[in-house]
C-alpha positions as CSV (number, residue, x, y, z in Angstrom):
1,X,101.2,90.2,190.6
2,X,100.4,92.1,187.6
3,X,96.9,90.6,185.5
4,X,97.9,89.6,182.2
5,X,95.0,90.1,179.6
6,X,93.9,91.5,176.5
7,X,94.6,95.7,176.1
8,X,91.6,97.4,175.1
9,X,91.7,99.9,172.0
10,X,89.9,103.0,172.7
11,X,87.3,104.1,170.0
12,X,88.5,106.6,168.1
13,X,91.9,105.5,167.4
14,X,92.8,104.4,164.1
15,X,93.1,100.8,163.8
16,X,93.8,98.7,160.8
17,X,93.0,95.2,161.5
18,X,95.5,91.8,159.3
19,X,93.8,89.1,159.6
20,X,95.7,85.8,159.7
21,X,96.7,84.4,156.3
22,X,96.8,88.4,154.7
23,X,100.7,89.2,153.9
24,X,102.2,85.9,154.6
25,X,102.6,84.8,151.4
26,X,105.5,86.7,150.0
27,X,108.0,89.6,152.0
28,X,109.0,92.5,150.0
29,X,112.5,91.7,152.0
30,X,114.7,88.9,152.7
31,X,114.5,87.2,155.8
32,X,118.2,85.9,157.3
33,X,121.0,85.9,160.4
34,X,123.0,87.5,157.6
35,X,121.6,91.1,158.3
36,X,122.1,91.0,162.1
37,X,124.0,93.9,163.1
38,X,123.1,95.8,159.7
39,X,123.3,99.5,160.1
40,X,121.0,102.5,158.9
41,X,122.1,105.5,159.0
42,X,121.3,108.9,158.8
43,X,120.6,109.5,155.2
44,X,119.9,106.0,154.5
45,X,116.4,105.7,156.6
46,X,113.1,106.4,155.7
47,X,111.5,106.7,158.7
48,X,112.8,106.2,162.6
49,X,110.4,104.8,164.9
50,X,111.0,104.8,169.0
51,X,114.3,106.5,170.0
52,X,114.2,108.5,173.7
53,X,116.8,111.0,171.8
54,X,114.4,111.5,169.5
55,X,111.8,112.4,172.1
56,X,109.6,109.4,170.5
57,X,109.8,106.8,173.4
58,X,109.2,103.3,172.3
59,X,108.4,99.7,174.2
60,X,107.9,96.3,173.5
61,X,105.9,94.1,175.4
62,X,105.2,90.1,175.4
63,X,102.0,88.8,177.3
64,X,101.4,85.3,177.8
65,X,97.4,84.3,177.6
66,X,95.6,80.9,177.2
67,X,95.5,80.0,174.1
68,X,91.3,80.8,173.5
69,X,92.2,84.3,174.1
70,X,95.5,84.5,171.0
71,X,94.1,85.1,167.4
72,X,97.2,82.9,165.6
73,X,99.0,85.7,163.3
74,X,96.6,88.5,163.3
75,X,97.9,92.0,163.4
76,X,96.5,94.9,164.7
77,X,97.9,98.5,163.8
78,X,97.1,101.2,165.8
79,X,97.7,105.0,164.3
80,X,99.6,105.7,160.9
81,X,101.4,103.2,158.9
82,X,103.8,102.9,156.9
83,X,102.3,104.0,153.9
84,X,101.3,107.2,156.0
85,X,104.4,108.5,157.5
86,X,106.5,111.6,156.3
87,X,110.1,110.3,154.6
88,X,112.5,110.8,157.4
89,X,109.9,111.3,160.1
90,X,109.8,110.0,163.6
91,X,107.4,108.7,165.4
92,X,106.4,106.4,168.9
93,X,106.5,103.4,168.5
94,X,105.0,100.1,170.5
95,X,105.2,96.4,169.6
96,X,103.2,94.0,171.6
97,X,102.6,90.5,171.4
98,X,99.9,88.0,172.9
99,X,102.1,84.4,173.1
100,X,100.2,81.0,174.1
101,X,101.2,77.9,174.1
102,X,101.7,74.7,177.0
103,X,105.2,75.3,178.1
104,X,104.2,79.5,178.0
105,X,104.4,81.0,181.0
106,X,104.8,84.3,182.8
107,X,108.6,83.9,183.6
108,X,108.9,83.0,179.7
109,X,107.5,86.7,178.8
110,X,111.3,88.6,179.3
111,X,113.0,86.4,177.3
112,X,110.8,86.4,174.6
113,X,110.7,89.6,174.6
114,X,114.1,89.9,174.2
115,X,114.7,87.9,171.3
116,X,112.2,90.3,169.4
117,X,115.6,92.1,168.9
118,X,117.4,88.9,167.5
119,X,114.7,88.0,165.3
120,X,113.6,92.0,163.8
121,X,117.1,91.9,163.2
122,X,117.1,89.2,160.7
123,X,115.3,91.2,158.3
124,X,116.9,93.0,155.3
125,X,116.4,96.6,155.7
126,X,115.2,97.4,159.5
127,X,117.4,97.8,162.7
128,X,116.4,97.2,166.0
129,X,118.3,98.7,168.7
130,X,117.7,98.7,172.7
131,X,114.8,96.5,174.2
132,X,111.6,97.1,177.4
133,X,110.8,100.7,177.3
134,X,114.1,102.2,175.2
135,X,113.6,100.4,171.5
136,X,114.9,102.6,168.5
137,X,114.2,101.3,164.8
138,X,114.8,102.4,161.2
139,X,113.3,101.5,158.2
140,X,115.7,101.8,154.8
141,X,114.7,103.8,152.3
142,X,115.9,101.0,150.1
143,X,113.2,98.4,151.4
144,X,110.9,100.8,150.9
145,X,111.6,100.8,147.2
146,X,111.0,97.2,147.2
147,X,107.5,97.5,148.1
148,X,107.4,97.3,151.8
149,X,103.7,99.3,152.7
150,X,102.6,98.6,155.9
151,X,104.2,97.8,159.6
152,X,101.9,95.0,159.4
153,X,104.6,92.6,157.0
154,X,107.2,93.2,159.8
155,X,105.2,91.9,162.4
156,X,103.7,88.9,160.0
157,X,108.0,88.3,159.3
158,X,108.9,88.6,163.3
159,X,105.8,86.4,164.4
160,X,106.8,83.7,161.7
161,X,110.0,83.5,163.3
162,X,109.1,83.6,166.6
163,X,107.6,80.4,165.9
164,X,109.5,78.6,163.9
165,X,113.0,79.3,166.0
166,X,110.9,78.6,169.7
167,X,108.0,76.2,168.9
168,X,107.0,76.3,172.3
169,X,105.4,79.4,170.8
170,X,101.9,77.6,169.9
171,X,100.2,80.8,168.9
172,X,101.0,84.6,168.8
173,X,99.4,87.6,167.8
174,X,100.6,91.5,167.4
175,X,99.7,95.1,168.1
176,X,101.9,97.6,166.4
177,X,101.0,101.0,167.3
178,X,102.7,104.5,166.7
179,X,99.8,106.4,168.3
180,X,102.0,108.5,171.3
181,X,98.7,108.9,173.4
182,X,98.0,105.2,173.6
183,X,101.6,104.1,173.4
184,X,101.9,106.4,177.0
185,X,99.3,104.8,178.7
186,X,99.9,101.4,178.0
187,X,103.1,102.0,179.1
188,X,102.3,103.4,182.1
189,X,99.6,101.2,183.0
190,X,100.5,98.0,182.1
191,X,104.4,97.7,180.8
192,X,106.3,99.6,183.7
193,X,104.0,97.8,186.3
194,X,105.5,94.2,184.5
195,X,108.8,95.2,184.2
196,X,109.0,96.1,187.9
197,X,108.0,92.8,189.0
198,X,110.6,90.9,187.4
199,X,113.1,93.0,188.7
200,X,111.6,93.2,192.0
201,X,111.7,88.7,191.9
202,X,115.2,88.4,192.1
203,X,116.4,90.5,194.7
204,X,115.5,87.8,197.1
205,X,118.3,85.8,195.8
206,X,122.1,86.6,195.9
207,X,125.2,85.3,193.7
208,X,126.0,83.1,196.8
209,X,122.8,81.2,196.6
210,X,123.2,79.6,193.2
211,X,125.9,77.3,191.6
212,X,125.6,78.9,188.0
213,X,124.9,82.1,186.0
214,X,123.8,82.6,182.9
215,X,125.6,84.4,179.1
216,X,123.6,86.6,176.5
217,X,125.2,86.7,173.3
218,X,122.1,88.1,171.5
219,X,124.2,91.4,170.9
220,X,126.9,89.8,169.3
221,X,126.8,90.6,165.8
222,X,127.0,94.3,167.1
223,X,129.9,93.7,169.3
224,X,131.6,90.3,168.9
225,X,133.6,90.3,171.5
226,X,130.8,91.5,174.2
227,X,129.9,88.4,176.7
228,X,127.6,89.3,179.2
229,X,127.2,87.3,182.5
230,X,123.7,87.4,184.2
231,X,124.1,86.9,188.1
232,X,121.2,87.5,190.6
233,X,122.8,90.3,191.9
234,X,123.9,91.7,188.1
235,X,121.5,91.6,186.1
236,X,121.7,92.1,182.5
237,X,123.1,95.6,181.4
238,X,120.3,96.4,178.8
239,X,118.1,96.1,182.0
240,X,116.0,93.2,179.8
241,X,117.7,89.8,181.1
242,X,117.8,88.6,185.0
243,X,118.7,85.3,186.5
244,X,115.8,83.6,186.5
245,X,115.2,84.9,182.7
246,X,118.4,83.4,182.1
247,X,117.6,80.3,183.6
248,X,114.2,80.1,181.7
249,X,114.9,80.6,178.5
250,X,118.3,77.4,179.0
251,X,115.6,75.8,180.1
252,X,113.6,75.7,176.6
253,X,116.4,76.7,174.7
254,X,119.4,75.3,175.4
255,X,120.9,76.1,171.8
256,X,120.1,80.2,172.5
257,X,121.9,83.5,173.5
258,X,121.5,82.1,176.9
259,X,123.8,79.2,178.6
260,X,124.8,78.2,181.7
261,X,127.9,79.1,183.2
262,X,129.3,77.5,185.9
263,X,130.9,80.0,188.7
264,X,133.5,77.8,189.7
265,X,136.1,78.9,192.4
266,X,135.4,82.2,194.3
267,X,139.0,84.5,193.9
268,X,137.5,88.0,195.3
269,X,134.1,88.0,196.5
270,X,133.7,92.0,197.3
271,X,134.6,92.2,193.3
272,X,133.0,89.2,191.8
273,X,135.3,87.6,190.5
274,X,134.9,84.1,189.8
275,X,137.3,81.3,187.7
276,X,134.3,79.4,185.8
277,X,133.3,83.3,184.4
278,X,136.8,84.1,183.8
279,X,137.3,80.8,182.1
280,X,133.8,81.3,180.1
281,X,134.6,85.2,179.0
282,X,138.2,84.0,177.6
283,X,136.3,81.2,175.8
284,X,133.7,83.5,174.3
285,X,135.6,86.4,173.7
286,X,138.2,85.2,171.3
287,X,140.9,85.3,174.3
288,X,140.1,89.2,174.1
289,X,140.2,89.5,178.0
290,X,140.3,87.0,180.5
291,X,139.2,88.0,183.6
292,X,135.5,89.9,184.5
293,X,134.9,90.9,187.8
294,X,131.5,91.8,187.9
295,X,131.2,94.1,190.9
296,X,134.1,96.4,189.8
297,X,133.9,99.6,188.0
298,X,137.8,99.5,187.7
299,X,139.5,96.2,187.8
300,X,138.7,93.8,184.8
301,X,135.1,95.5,184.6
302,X,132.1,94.1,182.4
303,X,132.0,94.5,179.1
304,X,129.4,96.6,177.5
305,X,127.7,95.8,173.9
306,X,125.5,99.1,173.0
307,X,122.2,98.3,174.7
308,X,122.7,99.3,177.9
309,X,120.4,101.6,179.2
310,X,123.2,104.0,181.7
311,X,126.5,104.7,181.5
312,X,128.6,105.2,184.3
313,X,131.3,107.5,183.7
314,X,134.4,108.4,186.2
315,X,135.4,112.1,186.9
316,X,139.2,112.1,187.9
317,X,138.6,115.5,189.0
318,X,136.4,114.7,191.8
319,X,137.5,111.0,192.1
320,X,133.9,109.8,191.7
321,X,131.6,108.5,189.3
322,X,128.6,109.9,187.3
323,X,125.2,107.7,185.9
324,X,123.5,108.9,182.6
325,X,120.5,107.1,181.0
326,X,120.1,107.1,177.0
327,X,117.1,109.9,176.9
328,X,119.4,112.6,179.1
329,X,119.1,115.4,176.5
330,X,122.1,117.4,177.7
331,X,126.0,117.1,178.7
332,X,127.2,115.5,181.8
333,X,129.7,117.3,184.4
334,X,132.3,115.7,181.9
335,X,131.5,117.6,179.3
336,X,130.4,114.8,177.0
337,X,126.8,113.7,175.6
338,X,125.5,110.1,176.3
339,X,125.8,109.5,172.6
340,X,129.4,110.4,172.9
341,X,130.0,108.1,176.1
342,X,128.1,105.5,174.1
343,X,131.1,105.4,171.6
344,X,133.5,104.5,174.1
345,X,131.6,102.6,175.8
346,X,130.3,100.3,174.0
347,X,131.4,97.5,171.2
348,X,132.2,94.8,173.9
349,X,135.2,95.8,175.3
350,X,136.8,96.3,178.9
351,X,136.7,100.3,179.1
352,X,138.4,101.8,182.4
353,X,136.3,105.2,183.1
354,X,132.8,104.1,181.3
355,X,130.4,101.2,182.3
356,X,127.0,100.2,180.7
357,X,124.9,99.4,183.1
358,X,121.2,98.4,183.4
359,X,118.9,100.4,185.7
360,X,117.9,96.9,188.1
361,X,121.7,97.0,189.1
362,X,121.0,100.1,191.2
363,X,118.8,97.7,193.1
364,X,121.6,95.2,193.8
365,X,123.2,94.7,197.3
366,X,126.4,94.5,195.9
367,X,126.4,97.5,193.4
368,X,129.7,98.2,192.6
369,X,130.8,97.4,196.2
370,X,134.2,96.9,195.1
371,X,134.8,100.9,194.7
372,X,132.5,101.9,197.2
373,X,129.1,101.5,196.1
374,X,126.9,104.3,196.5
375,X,129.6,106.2,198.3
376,X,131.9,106.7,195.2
377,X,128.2,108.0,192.9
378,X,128.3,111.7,192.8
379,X,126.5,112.7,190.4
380,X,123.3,111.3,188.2
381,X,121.0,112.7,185.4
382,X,117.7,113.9,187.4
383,X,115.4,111.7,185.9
384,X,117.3,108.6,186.6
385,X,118.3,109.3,190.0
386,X,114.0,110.0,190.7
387,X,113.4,106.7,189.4
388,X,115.2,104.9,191.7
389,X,115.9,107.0,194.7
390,X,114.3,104.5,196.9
391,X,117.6,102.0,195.8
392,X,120.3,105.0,197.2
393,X,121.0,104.6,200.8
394,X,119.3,107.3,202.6
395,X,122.6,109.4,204.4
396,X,123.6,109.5,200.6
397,X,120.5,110.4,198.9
398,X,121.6,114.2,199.0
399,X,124.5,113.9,198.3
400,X,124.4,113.2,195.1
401,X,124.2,115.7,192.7
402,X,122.2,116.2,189.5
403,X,122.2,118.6,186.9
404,X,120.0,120.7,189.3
405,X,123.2,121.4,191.5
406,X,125.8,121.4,189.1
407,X,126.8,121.3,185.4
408,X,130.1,121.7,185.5
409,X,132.7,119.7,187.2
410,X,133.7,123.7,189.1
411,X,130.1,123.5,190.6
412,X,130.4,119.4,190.9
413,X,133.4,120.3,193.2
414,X,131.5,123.4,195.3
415,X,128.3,120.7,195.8
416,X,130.3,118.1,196.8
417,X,132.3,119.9,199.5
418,X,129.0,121.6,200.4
419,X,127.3,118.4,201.4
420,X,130.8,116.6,203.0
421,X,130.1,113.9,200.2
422,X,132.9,110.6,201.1
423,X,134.6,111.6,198.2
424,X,136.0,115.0,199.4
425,X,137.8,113.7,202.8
426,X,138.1,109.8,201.3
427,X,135.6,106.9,201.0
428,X,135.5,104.0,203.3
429,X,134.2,100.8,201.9
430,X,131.0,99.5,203.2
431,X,131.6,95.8,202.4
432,X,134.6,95.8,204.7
433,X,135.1,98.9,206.1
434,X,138.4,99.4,204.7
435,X,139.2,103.1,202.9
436,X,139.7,103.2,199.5
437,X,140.4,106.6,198.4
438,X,142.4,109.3,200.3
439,X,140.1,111.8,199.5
440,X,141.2,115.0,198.2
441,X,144.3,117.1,198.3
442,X,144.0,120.7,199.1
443,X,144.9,123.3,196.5
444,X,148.6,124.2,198.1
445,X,149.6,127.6,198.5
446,X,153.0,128.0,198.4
447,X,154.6,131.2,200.2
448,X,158.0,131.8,199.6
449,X,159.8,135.5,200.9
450,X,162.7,135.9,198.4
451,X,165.9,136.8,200.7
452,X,165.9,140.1,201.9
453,X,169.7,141.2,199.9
454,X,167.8,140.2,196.2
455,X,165.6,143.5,197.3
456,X,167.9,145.9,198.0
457,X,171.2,144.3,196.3
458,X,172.5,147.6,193.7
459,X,171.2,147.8,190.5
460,X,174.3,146.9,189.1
461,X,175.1,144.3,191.3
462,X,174.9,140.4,189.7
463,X,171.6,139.3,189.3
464,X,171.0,137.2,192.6
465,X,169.3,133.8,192.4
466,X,168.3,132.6,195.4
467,X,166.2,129.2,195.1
468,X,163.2,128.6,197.1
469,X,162.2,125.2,198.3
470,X,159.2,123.7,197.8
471,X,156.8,120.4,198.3
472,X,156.4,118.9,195.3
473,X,153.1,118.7,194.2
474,X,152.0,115.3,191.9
475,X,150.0,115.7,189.4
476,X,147.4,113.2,188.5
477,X,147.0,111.5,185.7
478,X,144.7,113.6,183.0
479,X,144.4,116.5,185.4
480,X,144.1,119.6,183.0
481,X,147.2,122.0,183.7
482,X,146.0,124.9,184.6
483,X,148.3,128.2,183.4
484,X,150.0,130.9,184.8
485,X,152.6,133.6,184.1
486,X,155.8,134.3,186.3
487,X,156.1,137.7,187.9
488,X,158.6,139.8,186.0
489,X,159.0,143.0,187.9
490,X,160.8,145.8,186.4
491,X,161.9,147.2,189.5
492,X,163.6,145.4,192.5
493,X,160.2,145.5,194.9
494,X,159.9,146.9,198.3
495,X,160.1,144.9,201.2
496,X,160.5,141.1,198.9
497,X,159.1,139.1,196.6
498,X,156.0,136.5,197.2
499,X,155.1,134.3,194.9
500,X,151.7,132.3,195.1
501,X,150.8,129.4,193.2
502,X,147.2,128.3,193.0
503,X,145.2,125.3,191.4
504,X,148.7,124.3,190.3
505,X,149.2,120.4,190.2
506,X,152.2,120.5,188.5
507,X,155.7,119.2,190.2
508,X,158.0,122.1,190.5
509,X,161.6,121.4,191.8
510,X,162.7,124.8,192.1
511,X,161.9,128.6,191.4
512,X,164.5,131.3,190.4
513,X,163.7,135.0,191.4
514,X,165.8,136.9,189.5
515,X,166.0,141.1,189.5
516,X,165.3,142.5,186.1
517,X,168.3,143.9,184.3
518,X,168.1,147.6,183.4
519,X,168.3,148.3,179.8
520,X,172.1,149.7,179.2
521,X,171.6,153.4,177.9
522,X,173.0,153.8,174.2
């Protein structure tokens, strides 16, 4: 159990202190559902604030105290303000909030929290993106121009809803602070050890145990069609919603992003596939898709909105699949950024080859079980796969590749043959023990000795064309085609021809060796 209390400001820090009553009067922005999903973009923004591409982490954090210890409406800001900040600068960025109140309670926290996104959102001029320790905002240029001064209005505007959209929200009070040192170690300290606990609570339970999940719809107005389903064993992809988070915020909010969904009949259990879910997805989606299993990288797989905090990606090449988190500064084996992957991944749609998926999944029992769990994983970002090594089996702990062992998907192949990875000769489902892949094939040589009489037929014999058998070879689906140039000898060679095809995964019915024609003299 992590103490909740009051974060102490070291002296020296600059601190501006809004009392309650200061800057509620009037907003130099409108306030309404109508700017959810608003975009700012490069160009448009005044200042950015949070982002891990940026290298400017940012968190937000929700506290719940007794009520003698919440100053109703004051705001605190700790480092520069608005009013202080270069034009197009960026800069750390953490939001905290003290929330009291008699139906407040610790398992209330997350889902607060999480509807700082809904609410920042409904404010003309500012975009909030992600959620825990992964928030990116912008602030338009344009709102700037309307008089907005100080990071103090936005919290005034966010608490003000806050209160009046979940009255069980008797008092609140805000620190916004975009001092990097202190940001760090309240992070550290105080926010990582929090968010660890409610992810550690619901591993005791499993999607067997309970007769319902939960839906988010908070990240619809950025992709309408996104439904996410919150079991105990998947929690939500943006890493900020879990079962009992669900269940707590239906609980006081019945009319919110979060709703029960009955699971209904059981059709695959090693997928997770369910007929209430199915039913609810069609329902919620428009008809868009109809089935979600939710234990399947490949088959009817989640959707994905844009907050996810990894992406899992599938390499054909090696018949496996990749994790990178948002803050992975580089490209993957694949070739691609995260900021590319995030394009095709997200927008709530059913991608085969890219997942969004939130960090406490690598905890669950049933991580992607349905394609082999950890045994299909081959590769992750470094800093990822260090954060939750203690989640990967150990017999597959090293053999999973990071950007340490390979960049490419040449030295992805080399590693993984290296360390006899289940990929290589085939994977064998843990669930079930059945095998699911056949592992790979072999580059095939093919040796053919052309027939003795094409060698030493006369040079003004007929062209012989003998034919030479081989095994086809498939070639699978978006396999690059690697090329290569027929011998064409200008002399019939000594002893035969031999021909050798390598990294070739190309179907060839048949190969004609022909003897070159001599030029006729004029």
């Amino acid at each position: 159990m992590v103490e909740r209390k009051r974060i102490e400001i070291p002296e020296g820090l600059k601190v501006k202190e809004v009392p309650p009553g200061e800057m509620e009067d009037k907003f130099p922005f409108d306030i309404s559902p109508m700017y959810e999903g608003e975009r700012i973009r490069k160009g448009e923004y005044f200042v950015e604030l949070g982002g891990q591409p940026l290298g400017k982490p940012g968190f937000e954090l929700v506290i719940a105290l007794p009520a003698d210890q919440v100053e109703d409406m004051k705001v605190t800001i700790v480092g520069k303000d608005l009013d202080e900040m270069e034009e197009e600068g960026a800069y750390g960025f953490a939001m905290i909030y003290y929330v009291a109140g008699e139906m407040v309670e610790e398992d209330l926290e997350p889902v607060i929290e999480r509807r700082n996104h809904d609410f920042q959102n409904y404010i003309e001029g500012y975009m909030h993106l992600q959620q825990r320790h992964d928030i990116w905002c912008r602030i338009a240029k344009s709102v700037m121009k309307k008089g907005l001064k100080s990071l103090a209005e936005i919290a005034k505007a966010t608490m003000m809803l806050f209160k009046n959209e979940l009255p069980f929200i008797e008092k609140i009070e805000a620190i916004y602070s975009t001092d990097e040192e202190f940001n760090k170690k309240v992070l550290d300290e105080l926010a990582w050890p929090i968010y660890n606990a409610r992810d550690a609570r619901v591993e005791a339970i499993s999607d067997e145990d309970v007769d319902e999940f939960y839906s988010c719809h908070l990240c619809q107005s950025f992709a309408p069609t996104n439904v996410c389903i919150v079991s105990p064993d998947r929690p939500a992809l943006c890493g900020a919603i879990t079962w009992f988070d669900g269940r707590a915020a239906a609980r006081v909010d019945p009319e919110g992003p979060n709703r029960p969904v009955p699971k209904g009949e059981c059709i695959d259990p090693i997928k997770g596939e369910y007929s209430g879910v199915n039913q609810y997805a069609a329902e919620e989606s428009g008809g868009e898709y109809t089935r979600i299993c939710l234990h399947s990288f490949f088959d009817a797989p989640h959707t994905s909105c844009g907050c996810f905090e990894t992406i899992g990606f599938y390499m054909p090449e090696v018949d496996g699949i990749g994790f990178v988190h948002r803050g992975y500064p580089d490209v993957a084996p694949n070739g691609l950024p995260f900021s590319t992957m995030a394009g095709q991944t997200g927008g709530g749609k059913q991608i085969l080859g890219f997942l969004g998926v939130g960090v406490a999944y690598f905890r669950s029992k049933k991580f992607l079980q349905a394609d082999g769990g950890w045994r299909r994983v081959v590769w992750m970002a470094k800093e990822l796969k260090d954060r939750i090594k203690d989640c990967i089996p150990e017999e597959m702990r090293d053999k999973i590749a990071t950007e340490e062992d390979a960049k490419t998907l040449d030295e992805l192949k080399e590693f993984l043959k290296k360390v006899d990875h289940p990929v290589v000769k085939g994977v064998v489902r843990e669930v079930d023990g059945q095998k699911i892949t056949d592992g790979w094939v072999e580059e095939e040589e093919v040796v053919e000795e052309a027939a003795e009489e094409v060698a030493k037929a006369p040079a003004e014999a007929a062209p012989a064309q003998p034919t030479m058998p081989m095994q086809p070879m498939q070639m699978p689906m978006q396999m690059p085609m690697p090329q290569f140039q027929m011998p064409t000898p200008t002399a019939a060679p000594a002893g035969g021809v031999k021909l050798v095809i390598k990294d070739a995964k190309i179907k060839i019915d048949k190969v004609i060796v022909r003897k070159a024609e001599e030029k006729k003299k004029k």
